[in-house]
C-alpha positions, 0 to 999 in steps of 0.5 A: 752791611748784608756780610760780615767783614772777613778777617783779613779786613778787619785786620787791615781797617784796624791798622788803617785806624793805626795809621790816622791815629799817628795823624791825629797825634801829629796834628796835635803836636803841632797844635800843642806848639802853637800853644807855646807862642806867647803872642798868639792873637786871642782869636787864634788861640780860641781855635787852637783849644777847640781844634786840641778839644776836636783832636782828642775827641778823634783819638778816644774815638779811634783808640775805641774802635781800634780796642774794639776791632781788635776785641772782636777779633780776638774772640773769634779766635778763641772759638 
């Protein structure tokens, strides 16, 4: 990227970030209900771990970007 985001950009992406977040949250709620069901076939259940392991490997890296956009922005506020 030739120019740096403005502000107002990074502001919107990290809430944008917030908002997939929120999906991602949900999504491994539902997953973590399905984990409940007794008889769940072995091979469903092999899925629900790998799409919990997917879902958390998302949110770290979301929250990460987030702390990240929201470091940054802070620190050009002080200067």
């Amino acid at each position: 990227m030739d120019t740096p985001l403005g502000k107002e950009a990074l502001q919107e992406l990290e809430a944008g970030l917030g908002y997939l977040q929120r999906i991602i949250d949900r999504e491994a709620y539902v997953n973590d209900r399905m984990w409940l069901d007794i008889n769940l076939p072995e091979k469903e259940y092999e899925f629900c771990k790998a799409f919990a392991k997917d879902l958390a490997n998302t949110r770290e890296a979301l929250s990460s970007a987030r702390s990240t956009i929201r470091k940054y922005l802070k620190d050009t506020e002080e200067k």
